[in-house]
C-alpha positions, 0 to 999 in steps of 0.5 A: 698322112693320107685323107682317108675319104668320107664315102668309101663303102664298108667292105666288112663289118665289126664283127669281122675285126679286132677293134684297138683297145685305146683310141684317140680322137682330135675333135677338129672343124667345130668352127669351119662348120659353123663358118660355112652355116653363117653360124657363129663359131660357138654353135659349132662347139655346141654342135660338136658337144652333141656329136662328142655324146653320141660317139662317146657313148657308141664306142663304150657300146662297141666294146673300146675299153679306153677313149681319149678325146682332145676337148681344149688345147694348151693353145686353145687359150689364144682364141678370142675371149667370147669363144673361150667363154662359150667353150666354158659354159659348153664344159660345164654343161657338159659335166653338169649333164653328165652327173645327171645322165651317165649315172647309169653308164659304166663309163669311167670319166678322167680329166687329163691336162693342167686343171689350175687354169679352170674356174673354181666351179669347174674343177669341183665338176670335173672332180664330183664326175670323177668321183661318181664314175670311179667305181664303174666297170666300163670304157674309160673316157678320157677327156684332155683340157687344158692339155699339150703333149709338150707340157705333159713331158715337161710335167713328167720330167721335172717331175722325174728330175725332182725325185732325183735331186732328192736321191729317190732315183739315179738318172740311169733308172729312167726309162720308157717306162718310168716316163709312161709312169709320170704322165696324166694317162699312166696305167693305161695303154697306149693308143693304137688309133688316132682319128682326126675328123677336118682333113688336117695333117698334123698332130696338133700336140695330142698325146705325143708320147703315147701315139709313138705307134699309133695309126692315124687315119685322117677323114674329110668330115667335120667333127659335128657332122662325124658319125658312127658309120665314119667311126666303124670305116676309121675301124675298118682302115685300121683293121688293115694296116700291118702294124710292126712297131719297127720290125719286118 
């Protein structure tokens, strides 16, 4: 994958292109920024919690119907126990703040992911967020904790496999589809779009079924210094790729 440079000017504007329906964003470099200000890895999280808000709210703004952000990985669990603590607080902030402030938004919140690893106090955050945005019109804002690709397939599987040890399904009946239907983003779109900020070239175990097809596009910037000037050139670079799905 190519590194699609912070500083390349806009040659056109939003107005002038289709924006994809679904985009995803691996929300990378929290603690590479925090590094390079002497700053412990925890003010990167807080930093890159701000940035989260204000693009969240510039792409419900922009007209994208579904964003999917990658807040905490399967693996994230590896990291140093004080760096797990802060990321906790930094969620329940968050989803203490966002029954408060986004109760005039049209945002519609989603938590996908395994929850049973979360605290109590958590899960009833997550749950009351849900609960509160459900009836809302707007963007769906999908926000992956405790989520890998790999465990989401194997979720839908063994899902699937119970219903047919059951008899509720042939094995032949599975489909595409039918997995699609067994996973935590099941209705929606797939995305068109991925975004990583930090300049790495992998999928880090983001929505592995589901960006089968998408476009990525890599920028060299850190996620907290990420701003909606590098989300329109992400716009802009996806607006010019010729997307085939495996034909001519």
């Amino acid at each position: 994958m190519a590194i699609f440079k912070k500083k390349q000017p806009k040659e056109v504007s939003l107005s002038d292109i289709v924006l994809p329906e679904h985009i995803g964003i691996i929300m990378d470099g929290n603690g590479r920024w925090a590094k390079k200000r002497g700053l412990p890895r925890s003010a990167g999280h807080t930093a890159g919690a701000q940035t989260f808000r204000k693009i969240a709210r510039y792409c419900s703004d922009i007209g994208i119907k579904y964003l999917t952000v990658y807040a905490f990985s399967t693996e994230n669990w590896r990291r140093p126990g004080d760096e797990i603590d802060a990321l906790m607080r930094l969620f329940k902030d968050y989803l203490q703040e966002s029954i408060r402030d986004f109760k005039d938004d049209s945002i519609v919140l989603r938590f996908i992911g395994d929850r049973t690893a979360f605290s109590p106090e958590l899960l009833s955050l997550m749950n009351e967020n849900e609960e509160e945005s459900c009836d809302r019109d707007g963007m769906v804002l999908n926000i992956a904790m405790n989520y890998g690709g790999r465990a989401e397939l194997v979720r839908a599987i063994r899902s699937l496999a119970a219903r047919a040890a059951e008899g509720g399904i042939k094995p032949e009946d599975i489909t595409e589809q039918t997995v699609s239907d067994n996973l935590y983003t099941a209705g929606q779109p797939d995305p068109d779009l991925i975004i990583r900020p930090s300049g790495e070239n992998r999928t880090s175990n983001f929505l592995l079924w589901q960006s089968a097809y998408a476009e990525y596009v890599i920028m060299d910037v850190l996620w907290p210094d990420f701003t909606s000037d590098d989300l329109d050139r992400a716009l802009i670079e996806f607006a010019k790729r010729n997307r085939r799905f495996g034909g001519v």
